[in-house]
Structure formats: structure tokens, C-alpha cells
C-alpha positions as CSV (number, residue, x, y, z in Angstrom):
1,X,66.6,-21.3,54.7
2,X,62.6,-21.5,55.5
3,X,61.4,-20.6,58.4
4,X,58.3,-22.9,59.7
5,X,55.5,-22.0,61.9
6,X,54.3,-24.8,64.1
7,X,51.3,-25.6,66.5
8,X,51.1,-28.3,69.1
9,X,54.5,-29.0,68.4
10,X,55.8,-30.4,71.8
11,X,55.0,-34.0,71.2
12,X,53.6,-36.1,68.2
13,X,53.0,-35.0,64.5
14,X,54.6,-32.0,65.4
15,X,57.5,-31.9,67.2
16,X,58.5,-34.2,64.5
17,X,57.8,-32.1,61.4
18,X,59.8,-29.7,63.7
19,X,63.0,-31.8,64.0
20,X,62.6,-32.9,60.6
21,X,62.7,-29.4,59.6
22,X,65.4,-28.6,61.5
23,X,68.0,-31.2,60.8
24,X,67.3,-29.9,56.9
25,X,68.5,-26.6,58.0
26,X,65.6,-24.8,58.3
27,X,64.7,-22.4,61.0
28,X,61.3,-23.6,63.5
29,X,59.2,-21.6,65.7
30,X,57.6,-24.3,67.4
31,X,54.8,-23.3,69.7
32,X,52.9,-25.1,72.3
33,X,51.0,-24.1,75.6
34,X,54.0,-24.9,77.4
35,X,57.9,-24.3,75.6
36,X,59.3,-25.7,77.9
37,X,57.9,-28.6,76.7
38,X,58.9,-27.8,73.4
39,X,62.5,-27.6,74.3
40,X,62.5,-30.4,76.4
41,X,61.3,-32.5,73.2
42,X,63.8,-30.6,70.7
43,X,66.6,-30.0,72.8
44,X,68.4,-26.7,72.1
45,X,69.3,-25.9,68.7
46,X,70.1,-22.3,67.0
47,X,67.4,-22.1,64.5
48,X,64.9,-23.0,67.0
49,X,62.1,-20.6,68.6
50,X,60.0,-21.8,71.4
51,X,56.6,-19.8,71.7
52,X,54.1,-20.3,74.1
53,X,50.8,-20.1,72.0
54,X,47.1,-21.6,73.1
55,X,45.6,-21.5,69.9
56,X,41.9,-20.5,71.0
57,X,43.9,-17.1,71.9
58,X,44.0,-15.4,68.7
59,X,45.9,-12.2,70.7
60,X,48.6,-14.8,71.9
61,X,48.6,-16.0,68.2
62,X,49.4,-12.7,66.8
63,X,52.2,-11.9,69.0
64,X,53.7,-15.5,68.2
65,X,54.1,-14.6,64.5
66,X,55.4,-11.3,65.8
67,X,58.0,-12.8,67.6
68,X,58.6,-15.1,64.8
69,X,59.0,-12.7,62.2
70,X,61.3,-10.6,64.6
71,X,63.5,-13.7,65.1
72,X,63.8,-15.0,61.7
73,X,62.8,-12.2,59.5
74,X,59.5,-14.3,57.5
75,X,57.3,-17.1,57.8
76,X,57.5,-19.4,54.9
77,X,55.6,-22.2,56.3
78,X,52.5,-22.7,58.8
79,X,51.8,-26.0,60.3
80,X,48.3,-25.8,62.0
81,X,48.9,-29.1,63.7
82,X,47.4,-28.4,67.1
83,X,44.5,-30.5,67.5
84,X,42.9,-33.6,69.8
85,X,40.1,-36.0,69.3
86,X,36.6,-36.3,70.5
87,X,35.1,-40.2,70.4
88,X,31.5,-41.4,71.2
89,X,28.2,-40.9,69.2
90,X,27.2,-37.5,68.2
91,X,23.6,-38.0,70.7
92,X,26.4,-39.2,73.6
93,X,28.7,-35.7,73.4
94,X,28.0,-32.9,75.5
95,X,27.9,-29.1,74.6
96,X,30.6,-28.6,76.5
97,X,32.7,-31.3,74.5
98,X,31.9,-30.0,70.7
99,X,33.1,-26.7,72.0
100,X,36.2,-27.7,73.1
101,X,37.1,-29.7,70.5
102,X,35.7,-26.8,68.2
103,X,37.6,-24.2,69.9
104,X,41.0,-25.9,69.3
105,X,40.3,-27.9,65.5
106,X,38.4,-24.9,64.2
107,X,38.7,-21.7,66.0
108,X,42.5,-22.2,66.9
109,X,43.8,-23.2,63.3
110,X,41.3,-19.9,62.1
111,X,42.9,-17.8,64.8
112,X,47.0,-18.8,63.9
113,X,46.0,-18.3,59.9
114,X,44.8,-15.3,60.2
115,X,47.9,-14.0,62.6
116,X,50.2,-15.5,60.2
117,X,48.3,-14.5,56.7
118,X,49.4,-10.9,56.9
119,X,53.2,-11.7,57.1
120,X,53.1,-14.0,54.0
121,X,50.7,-11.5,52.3
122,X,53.4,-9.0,52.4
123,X,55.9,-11.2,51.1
124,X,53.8,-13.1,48.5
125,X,54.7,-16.4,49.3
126,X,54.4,-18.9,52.0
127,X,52.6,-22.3,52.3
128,X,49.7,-23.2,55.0
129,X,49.7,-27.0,56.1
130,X,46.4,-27.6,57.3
131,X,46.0,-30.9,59.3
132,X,43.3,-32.6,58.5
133,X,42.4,-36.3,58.8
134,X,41.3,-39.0,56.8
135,X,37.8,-38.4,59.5
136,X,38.2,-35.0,56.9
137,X,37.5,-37.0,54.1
138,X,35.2,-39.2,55.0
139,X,32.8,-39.5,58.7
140,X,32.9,-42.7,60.6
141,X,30.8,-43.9,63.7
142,X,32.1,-42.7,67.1
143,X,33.9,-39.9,65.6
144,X,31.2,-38.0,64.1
145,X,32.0,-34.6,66.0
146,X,35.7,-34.9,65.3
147,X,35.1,-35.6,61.5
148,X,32.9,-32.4,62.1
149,X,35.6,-30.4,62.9
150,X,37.6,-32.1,60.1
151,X,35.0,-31.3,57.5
152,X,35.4,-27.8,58.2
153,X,38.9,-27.8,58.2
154,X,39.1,-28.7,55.0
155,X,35.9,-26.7,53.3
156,X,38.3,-23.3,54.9
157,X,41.0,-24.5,52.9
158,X,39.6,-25.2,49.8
159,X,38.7,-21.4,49.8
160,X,42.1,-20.4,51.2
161,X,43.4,-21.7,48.6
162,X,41.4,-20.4,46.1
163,X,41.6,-16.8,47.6
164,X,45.6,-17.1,48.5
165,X,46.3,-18.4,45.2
166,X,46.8,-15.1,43.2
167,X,49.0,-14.1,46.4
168,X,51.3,-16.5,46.0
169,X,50.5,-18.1,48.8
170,X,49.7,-22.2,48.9
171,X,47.3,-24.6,50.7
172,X,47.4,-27.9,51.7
173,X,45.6,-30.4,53.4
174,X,47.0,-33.2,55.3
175,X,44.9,-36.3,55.7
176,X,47.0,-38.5,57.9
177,X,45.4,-42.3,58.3
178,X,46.3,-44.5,61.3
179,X,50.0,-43.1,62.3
180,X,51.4,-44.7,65.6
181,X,51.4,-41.6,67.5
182,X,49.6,-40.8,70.7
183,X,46.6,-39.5,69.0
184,X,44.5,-42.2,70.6
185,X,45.9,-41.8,74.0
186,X,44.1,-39.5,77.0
187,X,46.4,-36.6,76.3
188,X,45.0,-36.5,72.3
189,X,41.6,-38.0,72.3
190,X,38.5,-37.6,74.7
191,X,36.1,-40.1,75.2
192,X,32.7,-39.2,76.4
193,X,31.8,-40.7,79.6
194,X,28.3,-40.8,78.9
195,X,26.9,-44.0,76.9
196,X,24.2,-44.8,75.3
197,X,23.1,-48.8,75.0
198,X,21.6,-48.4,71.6
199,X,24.8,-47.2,70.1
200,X,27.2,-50.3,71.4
201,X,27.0,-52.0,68.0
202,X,28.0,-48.7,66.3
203,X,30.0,-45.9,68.3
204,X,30.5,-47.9,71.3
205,X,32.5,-50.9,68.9
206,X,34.5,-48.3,67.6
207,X,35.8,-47.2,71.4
208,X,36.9,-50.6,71.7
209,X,38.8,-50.8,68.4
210,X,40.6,-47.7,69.6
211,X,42.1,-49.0,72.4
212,X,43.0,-52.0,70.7
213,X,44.7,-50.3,67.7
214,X,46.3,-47.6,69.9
215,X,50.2,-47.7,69.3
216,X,49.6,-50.3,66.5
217,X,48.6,-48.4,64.1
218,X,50.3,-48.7,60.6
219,X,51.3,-45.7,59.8
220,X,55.5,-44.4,60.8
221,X,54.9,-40.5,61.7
222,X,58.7,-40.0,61.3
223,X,57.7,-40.7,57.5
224,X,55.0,-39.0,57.2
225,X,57.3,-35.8,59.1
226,X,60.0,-36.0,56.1
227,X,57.3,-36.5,53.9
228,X,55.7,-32.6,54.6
229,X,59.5,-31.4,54.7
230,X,59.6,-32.8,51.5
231,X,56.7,-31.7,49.9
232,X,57.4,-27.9,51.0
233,X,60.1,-27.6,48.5
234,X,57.3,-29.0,45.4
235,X,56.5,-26.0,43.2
236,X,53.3,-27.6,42.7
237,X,52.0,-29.3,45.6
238,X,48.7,-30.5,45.8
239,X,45.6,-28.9,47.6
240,X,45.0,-32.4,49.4
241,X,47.8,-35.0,50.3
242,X,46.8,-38.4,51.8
243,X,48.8,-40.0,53.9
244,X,49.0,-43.8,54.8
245,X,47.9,-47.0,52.8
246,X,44.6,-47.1,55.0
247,X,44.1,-43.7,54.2
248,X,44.5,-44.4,49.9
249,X,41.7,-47.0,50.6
250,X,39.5,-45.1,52.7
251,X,39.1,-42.0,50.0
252,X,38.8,-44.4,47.0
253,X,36.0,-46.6,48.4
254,X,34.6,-43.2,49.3
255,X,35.2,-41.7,46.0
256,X,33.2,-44.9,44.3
257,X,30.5,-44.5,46.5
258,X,29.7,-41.2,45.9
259,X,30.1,-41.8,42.2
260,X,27.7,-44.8,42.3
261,X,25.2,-43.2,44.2
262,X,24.7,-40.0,42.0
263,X,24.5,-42.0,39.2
264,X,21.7,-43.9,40.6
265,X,19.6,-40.9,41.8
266,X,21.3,-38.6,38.7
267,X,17.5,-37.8,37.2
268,X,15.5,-36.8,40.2
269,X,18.7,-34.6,41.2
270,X,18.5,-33.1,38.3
271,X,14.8,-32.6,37.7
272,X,14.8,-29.4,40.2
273,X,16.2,-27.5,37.9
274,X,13.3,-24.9,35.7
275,X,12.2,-26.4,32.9
């Protein structure tokens, strides 16, 4: 029996992978700011540990994978899942929006690694899911400080991965598309108040595709939820896993543009180099 580790896991992507988990027969400490939520999402169920966690609070993290490891004896799989969106151009946020949207994306899912890396450390096993985005991949107008906080999500866990490696220990990142959660509702995704004219063709179209594709997006989380449960159990699994057709498209069109351009500016790239 595993035993998962799981932020944000009251509602969406998360209490998903959570009942998911559980109905395999695995054991779930599912954390939130409020587990009461948790439970009211989950129901009650033997193998499951609610945990009150604010991931900005590294203190609160380390006593969560205390608790954890008290209850179920190991960790064997963190889900940093606990995240929200920020949409509007990157001139139009405020300060005090990039660091909220920083302290949760970045510093939270720093702060619940680090509590949990010393338990699988001492084991020599375990697997960290890092939720990223397809915005991870690749930025798009309007969402320029939330692929920001994507980015860095996954430059940490390409060197996670390569530091955890000899440990055991694997990484992966999780580049959902489009899923039809409440991502793009009020509860997941900010939207800065403050507009600027000169970016309506640009950002501001993008704020009105959102509410247009909220809740019709293509993607079934509930797939995507016994998809991680699934890939857990791969000996191999790989360091990123896309999810969603949309998402497949997005990173291949990406992939050829890069390609394309560096071959078209390969010599002067290369002409820094000493002779």
C-alpha cells in the first residue's frame, strides 16, 4: 500500500487524484487550508488523513509530513498540486499579485518538498508529482506571470530529479492542458482588475476566451486523476508527462519552433565561442 501526500486536495485536480488513490487501496494524506473541507469532499474513509497545511507555511508543512509519517509509517508519493492562476498582461499585474501567486506556485511547492524530502531520503524511494502546466511549457498572452511561475516549477524539477536520482527518489512533471475543472473560476484564477487599452487585442482577448471556455474545456480530470494513479506504479516514468490532446499540440508546435529558429540563427549563435 502507498501512502500519498497531497496539496490543495479539497476540490479539483486534487481531491480527485486523492479518491482515485484511495479506491486503489492506497493510503492519502490530503491537505488543504481547511480539512474539513477535505472530508467534506472525501467523505470518511480509513486510509484517509486530513491535514490542514497553507503551503506558504513551510513550519505547517513539516509538521504535516510528521503527522503523515506518524499515521502511515512513509510517504511514497508527493502531489504538489496546490496552486491558482493569475490572468492579465505582465505591465497590468500588481506587486502584490506576482507575490501571491509566487508564494503559493513557487514557494509553497519548495516549502512541502523540502518537508517531505527528508522522509523519502531515509527510505530511498518515493516519487514527487510536480504540477505544472502546459503555461510550463510554453508562455501565452495574459498568462505571462502564471507561466512564470510554471517555468520555474519545472527548471526545480529538472534538477530534483537529477539530484534525487541516485536516491532513489523520482520526479515528474505534470503538464495538464484544458481539463474541465474549476481552474478558471474565481476560487482558482485571479484576474487583474486593472486594464490596459493597448493590450485588448492581446491579454485582454485571452480574458474573454476564458470565460468562454470555462467548464468546456476538453480535457476529463477524472482521467487525468487515474492517469497519475497509474503512472505511480511505472518503474520508469518519465521526467515530464503531458496531459490532454491540446496539450500534445501545444509542445510539438513549440518543439518545431524552437527547432526552426536555431537553425536559422545557428552561425551567429555559435560565432561567440573563441576562436
Amino acid at each position: 500500500m502507498r501512502t500519498w501526500f497531497i496539496t490543495g486536495a479539497s476540490r479539483g485536480f486534487g481531491a480527485l487524484i486523492a479518491r482515485q488513490a484511495l479506491a486503489a487501496g492506497d493510503a492519502v494524506a490530503a491537505t488543504a487550508r481547511d480539512p474539513e473541507a477535505v472530508r467534506a469532499a472525501l467523505g470518511d474513509h480509513p486510509n484517509l488523513l486530513a491535514l490542514p497545511l497553507d503551503v506558504a507555511s513551510e513550519a505547517q508543512a513539516h509538521v504535516a509530513a510528521a503527522e503523515t509519517v506518524k499515521r502511515f509509517g512513509k510517504i511514497d508519493v508527493l502531489v504538489n498540486n496546490a496552486g491558482f492562476g493569475l490572468l492579465g498582461a505582465v505591465e497590468e499585474a500588481t506587486a502584490e499579485e506576482i507575490a501571491a501567486v509566487y508564494r503559493t506556485n513557487v514557494f509553497g511547492l519548495l516549502a512541502v518538498t523540502r518537508a517531505v524530502l527528508p522522509h523519502m531520503r531515509e527510505r530511498r524511494s518515493g516519487h514527487i508529482l510536480n504540477l505544472s502546466s502546459i503555461g510550463g511549457y510554453r508562455g501565452g498572452a495574459g498568462f505571462g506571470i502564471y507561466s512564470s511561475t510554471k517555468f520555474a516549477v519545472e527548471g526545480l524539477s529538472e534538477a530534483l530529479a537529477a539530484e534525487l536520482a541516485p536516491l532513489g527518489i523520482k520526479v515528474t512533471i505534470v503538464e495538464p492542458g484544458y481539463f474541465r475543472t474549476d481552474f478558471l473560476d474565481a476560487r482558482s484564477l485571479t484576474v487583474s482588475p486593472h486594464r490596459i487599452a493597448d493590450y485588448d487585442e492581446t491579454a485582454g482577448a485571452v480574458r474573454s476566451r476564458a470565460a468562454e471556455v470555462s467548464h468546456n474545456q476538453p480535457g476529463d480530470p477524472a482521467k487525468l486523476a487515474a492517469a497519475l494513479v497509474q503512472l505511480v506504479g511505472e518503474a520508469n516514468p518519465p521526467l515530464r508527462m503531458p496531459f490532454g490532446s491540446d496539450t500534445v499540440a501545444a509542445i510539438e508546435a513549440k518543439n518545431a519552433f524552437v527547432a526552426g529558429e536555431l537553425a536559422q540563427w545557428r552561425t551567429l549563435a555559435v560565432s561567440t565561442d573563441f576562436a
